[in-house]
Steps between C-alpha positions, in 0.01 A plus 500: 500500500771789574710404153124595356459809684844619408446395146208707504675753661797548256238483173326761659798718529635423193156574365541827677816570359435426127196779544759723579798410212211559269479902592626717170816634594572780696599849334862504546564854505300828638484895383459652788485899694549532835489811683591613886396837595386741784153562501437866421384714777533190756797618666437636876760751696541648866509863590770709447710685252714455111361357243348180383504349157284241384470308126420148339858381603638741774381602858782781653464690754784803667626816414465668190829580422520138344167443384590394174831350596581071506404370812803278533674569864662852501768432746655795790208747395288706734177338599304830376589445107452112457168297408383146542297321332428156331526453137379233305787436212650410246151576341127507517419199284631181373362441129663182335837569620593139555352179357229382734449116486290282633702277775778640382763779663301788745553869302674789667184743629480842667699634793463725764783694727455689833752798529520600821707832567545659871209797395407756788276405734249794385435352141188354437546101416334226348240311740312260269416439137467236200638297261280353244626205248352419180544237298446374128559185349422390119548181340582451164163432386394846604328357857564798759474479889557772737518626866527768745628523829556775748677450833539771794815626606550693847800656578637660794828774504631467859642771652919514480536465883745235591822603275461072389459575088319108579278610785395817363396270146168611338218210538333386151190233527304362219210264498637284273767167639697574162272204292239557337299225216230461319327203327292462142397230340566494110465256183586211725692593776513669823786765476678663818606895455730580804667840513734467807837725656806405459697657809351382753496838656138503565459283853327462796482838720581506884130563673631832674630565093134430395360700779732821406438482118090445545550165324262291684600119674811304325591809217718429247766733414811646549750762736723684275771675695577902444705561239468198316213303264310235492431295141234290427501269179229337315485201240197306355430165367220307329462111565223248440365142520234321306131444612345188441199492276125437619512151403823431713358608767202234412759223447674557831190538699352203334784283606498662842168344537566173387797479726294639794205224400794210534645667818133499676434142360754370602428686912214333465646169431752489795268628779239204388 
């Protein structure tokens, strides 16, 4: 009785699999747009004085005298002519800039860096905001999916008390754990998008970190010290698996029955 059930068993499965081989082949390789950016008019500062300058790719905040200046650390300059900020770079969107393929190598996405410069305590600074990803794919047969998603970012500049450049690091806290996926189902298969970083910079937050920043229980960010940034890379990948067909399913539930038929029979047989 058990060789039958595993008999059974393994023509079921193999009845299972053969739906499966019988899928049309997955589209090998993807056009695709991808695009990280600050939602406009989402960003959130305290009280105080300089300037603030927001766009699709740049939040800054500090004095005017280098409003229009790189953000990248100006080293042994007075607090009251530097900015912050956090920049999202090299550029705004990723448009077929590397093949995409389907289980193949992940593609090199967006990035985003955190300047932090020793500004004067008087400046106004950045307190919350958003970052909103969107996301095209096509496949050569002209079938298009796409998403959007927006995560919240809260930020907190603490005040340059301690003379410790580490200590006296700015708090940044995103609700986001640095992995993000989605799932479609397509001609066949069951395909995997997962846009993911790279630097592992984004981590679990300290509570009394979470508390500062307003990022709620177990935040995920980072503590950049003064005087120094904080990079955060991006790459994306595209991978998929078959899915049976209707009458696979049949086969292996039919067999599933019979075997669970034999299994009760033969109960039946041994408590008699």
């Amino acid at each position: 009785m058990t060789k039958i059930i595993r008999k059974l068993t393994a023509l079921s499965v193999m009845a299972f699999a053969a739906g499966a081989v019988h899928a049309a082949p997955a589209p090998t390789n993807w056009d695709y747009d991808l695009s990280l950016h600050w939602v406009n008019g989402s960003a959130k500062f305290s009280s105080g004085g300089g300037t603030q300058k927001t766009s699709l790719s740049t939040i800054s905040w500090g004095s005017v005298l280098r409003e229009n200046a790189p953000l990248d650390i100006w080293k042994n300059s007075n607090a009251e002519t530097l900015r912050s900020g956090i920049v999202i770079d090299p550029r705004l969107a990723y448009s077929g800039a590397q093949t995409l393929t389907t289980n193949g190598d992940s593609v090199d996405a967006n990035a985003f860096t955190h300047y932090n410069n020793e500004i004067a305590g008087d400046f106004k600074t950045l307190e919350s905001a958003q970052l909103q990803l969107e996301i095209s794919l096509v496949a050569l047969d002209g079938y298009e999916i796409s998403w959007t998603k927006t995560f919240d970012v809260y930020f907190k500049e603490t005040p340059n008390v301690t003379g410790d450049k580490k200590l006296d690091g700015d708090i940044f806290s995103i609700t986001w754990t640095g992995d993000y996926s989605e799932t479609f189902i397509y001609d066949g298969y069951e395909y995997t998008f997962n846009y993911f970083e790279e630097t592992d910079a984004l981590n679990p937050l300290t509570q009394a970190a979470c508390d500062e920043v307003k990022g709620g229980n177990n935040c995920v960010g980072f503590i950049t010290s003064e005087s120094a940034k904080t990079p955060v890379d991006f790459g994306f990948s595209v991978s998929a698996v078959p899915v049976p067909e209707p009458e696979t399913y049949a086969m292996l539930l039919a067999g599933l029955g019979v075997i669970g038929a034999i299994a009760r029979r033969r109960r039946g047989g041994i408590a008699a």
